[in-house]
KOLZA-320420 format. One record per residue (C-alpha): x, z, y; residue number from 0. Coordinates in pm, whole numbers, always signed. Layout:
% residues N
<rec <X Z Y> NUM>;
...
END
This chain:
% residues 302
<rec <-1708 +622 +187> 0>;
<rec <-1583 +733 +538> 1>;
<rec <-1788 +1056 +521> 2>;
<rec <-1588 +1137 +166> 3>;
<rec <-1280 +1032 +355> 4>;
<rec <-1282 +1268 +676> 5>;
<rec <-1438 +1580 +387> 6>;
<rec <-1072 +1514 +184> 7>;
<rec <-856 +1470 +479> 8>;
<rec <-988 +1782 +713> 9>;
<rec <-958 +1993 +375> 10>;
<rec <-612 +1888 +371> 11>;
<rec <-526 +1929 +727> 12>;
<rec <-666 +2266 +719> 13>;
<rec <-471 +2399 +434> 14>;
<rec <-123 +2217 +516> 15>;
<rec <-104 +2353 +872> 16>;
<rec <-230 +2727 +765> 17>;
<rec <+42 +2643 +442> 18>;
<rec <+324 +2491 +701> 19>;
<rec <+283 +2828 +915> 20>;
<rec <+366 +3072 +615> 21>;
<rec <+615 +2844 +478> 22>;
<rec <+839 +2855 +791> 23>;
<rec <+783 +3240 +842> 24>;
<rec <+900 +3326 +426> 25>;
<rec <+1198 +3042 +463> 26>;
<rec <+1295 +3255 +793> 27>;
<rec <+1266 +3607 +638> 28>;
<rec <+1452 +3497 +282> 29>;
<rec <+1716 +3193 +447> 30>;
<rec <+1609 +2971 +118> 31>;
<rec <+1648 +2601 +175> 32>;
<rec <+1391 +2468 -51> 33>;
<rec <+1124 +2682 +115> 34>;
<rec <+1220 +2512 +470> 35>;
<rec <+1192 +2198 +324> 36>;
<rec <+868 +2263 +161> 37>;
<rec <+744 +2387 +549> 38>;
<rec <+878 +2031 +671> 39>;
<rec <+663 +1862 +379> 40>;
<rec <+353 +2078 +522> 41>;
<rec <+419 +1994 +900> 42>;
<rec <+434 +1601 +754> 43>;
<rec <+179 +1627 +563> 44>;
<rec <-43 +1785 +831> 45>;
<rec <+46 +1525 +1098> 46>;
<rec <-3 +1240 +857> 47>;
<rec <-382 +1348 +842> 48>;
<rec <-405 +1354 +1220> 49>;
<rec <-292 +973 +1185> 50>;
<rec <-513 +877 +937> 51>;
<rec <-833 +1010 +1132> 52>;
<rec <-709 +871 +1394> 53>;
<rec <-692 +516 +1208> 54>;
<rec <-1088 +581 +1091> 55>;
<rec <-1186 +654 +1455> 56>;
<rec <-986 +349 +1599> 57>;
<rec <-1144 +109 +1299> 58>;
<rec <-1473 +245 +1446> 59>;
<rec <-1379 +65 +1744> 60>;
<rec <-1657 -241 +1819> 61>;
<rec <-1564 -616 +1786> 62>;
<rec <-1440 -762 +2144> 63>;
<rec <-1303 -1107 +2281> 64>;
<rec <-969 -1037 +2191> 65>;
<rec <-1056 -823 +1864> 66>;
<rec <-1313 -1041 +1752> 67>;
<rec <-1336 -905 +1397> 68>;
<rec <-1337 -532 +1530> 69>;
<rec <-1039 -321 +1427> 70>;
<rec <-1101 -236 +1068> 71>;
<rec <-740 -300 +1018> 72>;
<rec <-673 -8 +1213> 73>;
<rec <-681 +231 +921> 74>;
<rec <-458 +37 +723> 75>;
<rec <-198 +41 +995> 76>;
<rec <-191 +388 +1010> 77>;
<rec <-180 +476 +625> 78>;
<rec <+125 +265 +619> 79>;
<rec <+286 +466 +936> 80>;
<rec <+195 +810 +722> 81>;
<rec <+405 +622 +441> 82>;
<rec <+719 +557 +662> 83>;
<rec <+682 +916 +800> 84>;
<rec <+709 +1067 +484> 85>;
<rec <+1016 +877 +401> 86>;
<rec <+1124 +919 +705> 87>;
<rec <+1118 +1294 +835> 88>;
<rec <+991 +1440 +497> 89>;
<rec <+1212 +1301 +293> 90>;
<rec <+1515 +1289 +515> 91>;
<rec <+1496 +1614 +667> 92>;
<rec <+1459 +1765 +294> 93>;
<rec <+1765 +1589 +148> 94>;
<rec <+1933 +1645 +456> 95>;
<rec <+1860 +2015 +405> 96>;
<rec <+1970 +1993 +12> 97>;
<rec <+2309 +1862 +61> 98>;
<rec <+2374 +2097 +339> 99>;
<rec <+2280 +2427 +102> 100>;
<rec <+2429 +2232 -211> 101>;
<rec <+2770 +2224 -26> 102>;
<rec <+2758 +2557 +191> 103>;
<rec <+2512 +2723 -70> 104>;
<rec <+2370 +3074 +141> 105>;
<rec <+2222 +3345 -45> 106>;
<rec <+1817 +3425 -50> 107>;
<rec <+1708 +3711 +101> 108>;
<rec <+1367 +3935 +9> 109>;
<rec <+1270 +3645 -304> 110>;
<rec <+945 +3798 -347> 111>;
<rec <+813 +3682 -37> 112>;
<rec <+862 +3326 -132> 113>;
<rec <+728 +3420 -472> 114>;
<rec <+377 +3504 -270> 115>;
<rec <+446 +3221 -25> 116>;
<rec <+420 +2967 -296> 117>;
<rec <+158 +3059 -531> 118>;
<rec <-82 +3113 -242> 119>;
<rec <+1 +2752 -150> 120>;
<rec <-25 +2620 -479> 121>;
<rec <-349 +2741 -487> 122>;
<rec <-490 +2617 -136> 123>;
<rec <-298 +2280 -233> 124>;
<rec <-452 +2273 -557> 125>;
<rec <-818 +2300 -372> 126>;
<rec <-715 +2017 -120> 127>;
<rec <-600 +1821 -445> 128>;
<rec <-935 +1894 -669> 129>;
<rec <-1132 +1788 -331> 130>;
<rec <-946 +1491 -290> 131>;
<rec <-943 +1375 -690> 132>;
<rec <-1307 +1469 -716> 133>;
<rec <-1379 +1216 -409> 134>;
<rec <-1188 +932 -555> 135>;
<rec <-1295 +971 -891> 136>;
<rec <-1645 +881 -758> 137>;
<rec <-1533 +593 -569> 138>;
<rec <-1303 +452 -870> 139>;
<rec <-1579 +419 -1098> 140>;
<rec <-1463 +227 -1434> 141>;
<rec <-1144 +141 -1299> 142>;
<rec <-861 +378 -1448> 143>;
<rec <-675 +633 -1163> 144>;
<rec <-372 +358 -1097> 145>;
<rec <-553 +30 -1109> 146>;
<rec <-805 +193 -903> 147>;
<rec <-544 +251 -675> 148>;
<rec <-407 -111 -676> 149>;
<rec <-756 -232 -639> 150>;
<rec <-878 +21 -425> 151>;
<rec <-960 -100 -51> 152>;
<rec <-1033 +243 +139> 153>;
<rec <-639 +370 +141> 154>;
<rec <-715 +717 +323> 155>;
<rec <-853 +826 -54> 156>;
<rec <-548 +785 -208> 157>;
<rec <-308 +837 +34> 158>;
<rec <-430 +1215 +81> 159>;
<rec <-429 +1215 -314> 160>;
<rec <-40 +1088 -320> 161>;
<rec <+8 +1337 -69> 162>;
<rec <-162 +1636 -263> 163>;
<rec <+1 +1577 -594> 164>;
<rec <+365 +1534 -449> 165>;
<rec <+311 +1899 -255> 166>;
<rec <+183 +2030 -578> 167>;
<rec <+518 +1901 -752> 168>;
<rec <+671 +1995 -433> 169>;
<rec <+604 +2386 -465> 170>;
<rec <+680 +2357 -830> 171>;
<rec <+1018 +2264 -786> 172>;
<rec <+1103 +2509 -474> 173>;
<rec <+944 +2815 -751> 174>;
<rec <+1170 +2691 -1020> 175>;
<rec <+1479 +2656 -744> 176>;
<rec <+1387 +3007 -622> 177>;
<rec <+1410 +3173 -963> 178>;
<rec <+1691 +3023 -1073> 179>;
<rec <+1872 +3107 -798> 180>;
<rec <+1691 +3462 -830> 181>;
<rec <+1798 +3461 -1214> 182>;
<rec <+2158 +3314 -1260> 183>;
<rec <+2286 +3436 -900> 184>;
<rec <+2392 +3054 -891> 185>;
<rec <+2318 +2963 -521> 186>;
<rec <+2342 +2571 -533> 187>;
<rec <+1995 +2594 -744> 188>;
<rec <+1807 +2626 -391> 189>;
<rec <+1967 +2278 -223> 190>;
<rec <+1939 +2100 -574> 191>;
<rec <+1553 +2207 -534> 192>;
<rec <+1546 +2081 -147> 193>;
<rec <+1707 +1767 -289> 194>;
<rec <+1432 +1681 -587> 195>;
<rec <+1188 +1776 -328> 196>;
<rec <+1322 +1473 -61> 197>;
<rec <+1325 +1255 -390> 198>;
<rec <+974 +1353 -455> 199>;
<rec <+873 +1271 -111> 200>;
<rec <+1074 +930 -145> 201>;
<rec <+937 +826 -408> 202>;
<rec <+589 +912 -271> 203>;
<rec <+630 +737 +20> 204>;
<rec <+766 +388 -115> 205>;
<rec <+469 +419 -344> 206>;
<rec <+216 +444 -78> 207>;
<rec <+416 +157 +154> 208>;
<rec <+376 -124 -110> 209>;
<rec <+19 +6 -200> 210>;
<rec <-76 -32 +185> 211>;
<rec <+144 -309 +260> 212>;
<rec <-73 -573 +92> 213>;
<rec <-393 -473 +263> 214>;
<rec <-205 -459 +609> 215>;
<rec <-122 -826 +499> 216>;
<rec <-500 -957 +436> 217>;
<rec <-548 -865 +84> 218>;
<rec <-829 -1083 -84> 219>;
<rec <-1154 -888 -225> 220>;
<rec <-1163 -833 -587> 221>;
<rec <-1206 -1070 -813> 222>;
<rec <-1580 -987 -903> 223>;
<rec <-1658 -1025 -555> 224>;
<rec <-1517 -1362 -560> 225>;
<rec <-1668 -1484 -872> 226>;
<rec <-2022 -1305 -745> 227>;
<rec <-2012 -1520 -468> 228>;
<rec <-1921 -1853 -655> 229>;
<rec <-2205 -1781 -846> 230>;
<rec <-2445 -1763 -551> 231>;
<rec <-2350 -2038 -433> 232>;
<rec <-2404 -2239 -759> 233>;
<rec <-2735 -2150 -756> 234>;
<rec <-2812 -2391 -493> 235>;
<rec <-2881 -2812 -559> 236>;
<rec <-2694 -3053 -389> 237>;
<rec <-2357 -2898 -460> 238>;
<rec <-2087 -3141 -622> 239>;
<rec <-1803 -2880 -603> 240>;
<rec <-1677 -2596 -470> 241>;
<rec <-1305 -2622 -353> 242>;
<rec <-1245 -2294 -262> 243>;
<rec <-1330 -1916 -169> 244>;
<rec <-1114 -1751 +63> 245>;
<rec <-1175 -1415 +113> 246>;
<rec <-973 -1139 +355> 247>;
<rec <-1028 -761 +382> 248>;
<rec <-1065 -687 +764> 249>;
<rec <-1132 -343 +699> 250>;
<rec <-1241 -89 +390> 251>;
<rec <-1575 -215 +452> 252>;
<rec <-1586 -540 +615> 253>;
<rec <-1492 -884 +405> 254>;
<rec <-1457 -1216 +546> 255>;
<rec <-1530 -1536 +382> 256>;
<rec <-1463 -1866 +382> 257>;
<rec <-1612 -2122 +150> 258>;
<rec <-1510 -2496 +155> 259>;
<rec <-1828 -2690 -44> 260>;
<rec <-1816 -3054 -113> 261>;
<rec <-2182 -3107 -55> 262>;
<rec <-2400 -3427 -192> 263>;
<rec <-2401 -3731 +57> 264>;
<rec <-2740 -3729 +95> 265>;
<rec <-2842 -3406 +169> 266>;
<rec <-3041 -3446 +516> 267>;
<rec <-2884 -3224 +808> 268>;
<rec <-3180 -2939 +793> 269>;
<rec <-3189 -2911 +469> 270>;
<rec <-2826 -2838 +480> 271>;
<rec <-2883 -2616 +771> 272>;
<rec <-3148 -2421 +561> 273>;
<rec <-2874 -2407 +244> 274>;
<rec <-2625 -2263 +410> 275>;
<rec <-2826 -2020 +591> 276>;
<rec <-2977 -1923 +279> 277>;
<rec <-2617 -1869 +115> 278>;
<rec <-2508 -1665 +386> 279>;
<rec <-2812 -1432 +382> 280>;
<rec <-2755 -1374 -14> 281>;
<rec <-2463 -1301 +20> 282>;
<rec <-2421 -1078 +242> 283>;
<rec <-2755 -875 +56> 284>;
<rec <-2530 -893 -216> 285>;
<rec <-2196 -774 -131> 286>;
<rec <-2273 -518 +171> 287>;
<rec <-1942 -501 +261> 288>;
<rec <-1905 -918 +352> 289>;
<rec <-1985 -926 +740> 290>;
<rec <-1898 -1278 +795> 291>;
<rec <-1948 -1588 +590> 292>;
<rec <-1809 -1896 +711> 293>;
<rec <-1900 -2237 +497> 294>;
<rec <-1690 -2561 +580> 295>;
<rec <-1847 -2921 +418> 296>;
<rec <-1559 -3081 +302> 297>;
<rec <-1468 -3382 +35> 298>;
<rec <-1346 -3244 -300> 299>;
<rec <-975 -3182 -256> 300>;
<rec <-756 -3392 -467> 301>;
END
């Protein structure tokens, strides 16, 4: 899963800082608005994959006293920073840019150039986006693209894919504000492009905030995990009940557990010992990503 990750985002950091480069140089030779704020998206879009590398190398990071379950979390921290930085500086800066032209509307110089500008980044942001849907259509499986999404645990897969779609829709919409513009002689075409551009980046990053928030949180595993579990532990004698499994994603890889049994009275202490040893080892075999299984004997809860 991580090794799919860094492939996806270091295809996407190459291509949005090579694409962020020739984006500033065409919106400086032509004066169009849209462009600028399609170089902007780039210059986002490449430092949000420096932060979300850097989350996978800090989750790396090895358990200590006062991180005692490591810092798996680490990633999620950081996919939710990309989110408020494309809301914040991608977003802003491009409606900023929008109202600006829309009200003071300047004419576009040498078209052609972002003509060329934009269909070679299309196509370099169309790679980064096949790479990146090709990955998490693997690691979806069954699931269709948005549940997938809401169920998914790993965010860095669809974070870069959020990412890749809105530039695609991104340089869509500054081509179609160019032409206009190019077309009709209307100038206001290039900020009203600018504008649905810092909408599309919104929209993108509110998206990817409440998709992250929730594992930032402790988001549970999925619901076949759960029930997999319960079902392990049934297999044992000398359960009466079992009150409840709590279950917290420390990481894209690393569940936590937490069983409360209500055990038979007269189970002797070893034997006990031996059960829950014996739960813990199968479940872990079975679920790779649980780490840590913790199993409290309590009284059925009334």
């Amino acid at each position: 899963m991580a090794g799919s990750s860094k492939k996806v985002i270091y295809a996407a950091l190459a291509g949005n800082g090579l694409i962020a480069v020739t984006k500033f140089a065409a919106a400086a030779m032509t004066g169009s608005s849209a462009m600028f704020s399609e170089g902007i998206h780039s210059v986002v879009d490449t430092g949000n994959q420096v932060l979300l590398l850097h989350g996978m190398r800090q989750a790396c990071k090895p358990p200590s006293p006062r991180f005692p379950f490591g810092h798996g979390k680490e990633i999620y921290f950081w996919s939710f920073a990309v989110a408020i930085l494309i809301f914040a500086v991608g977003s802003g800066v491009s409606l900023y840019e929008g109202i600006i032209h829309t009200l003071h509307p300047a004419p576009i110089e040498n078209p052609l150039v972002n003509y060329i500008v934009l269909c070679l980044a299309l196509l370099f942001e169309g790679i980064a986006w096949y790479l990146a849907l090709t990955e998490f259509s693997k690691v979806k499986g069954k699931w269709g693209y948005i549940e997938a999404v809401q169920r998914g645990k790993d965010p860095t897969m669809f974070v870069v894919l959020f990412e890749d779609s809105a530039a695609m829709l991104g340089i869509i919409v500054a081509f179609a504000g160019v032409l206009l513009v190019d077309l009709t002689g209307i100038l206001i075409f290039d900020g009203i492009a600018s504008i649905i551009i810092g909408i599309i980046l919104g929209g993108t990053a509110v998206w990817l905030a409440y998709e992250t928030k929730g594992l930032l949180i402790g988001e549970s595993a999925n619901t076949q995990v759960i029930e997999g579990i319960r079902e392990i532990i049934l297999q044992y004698d000398g359960i009466d009940t079992i009150n409840e499994v709590l279950t917290m994603h420390m990481g894209p890889d690393f569940v936590l557990v937490n069983v409360s049994i209500d055990f038979q009275d007269d189970i002797p202490a070893g034997d006990l010992e031996d059960m829950i040893a014996g739960m813990d080892t199968q479940i872990k075999a079975s679920y790779t990503m649980v780490k840590r299984v913790f199993v409290e004997a309590e009284s059925r809860r009334r």
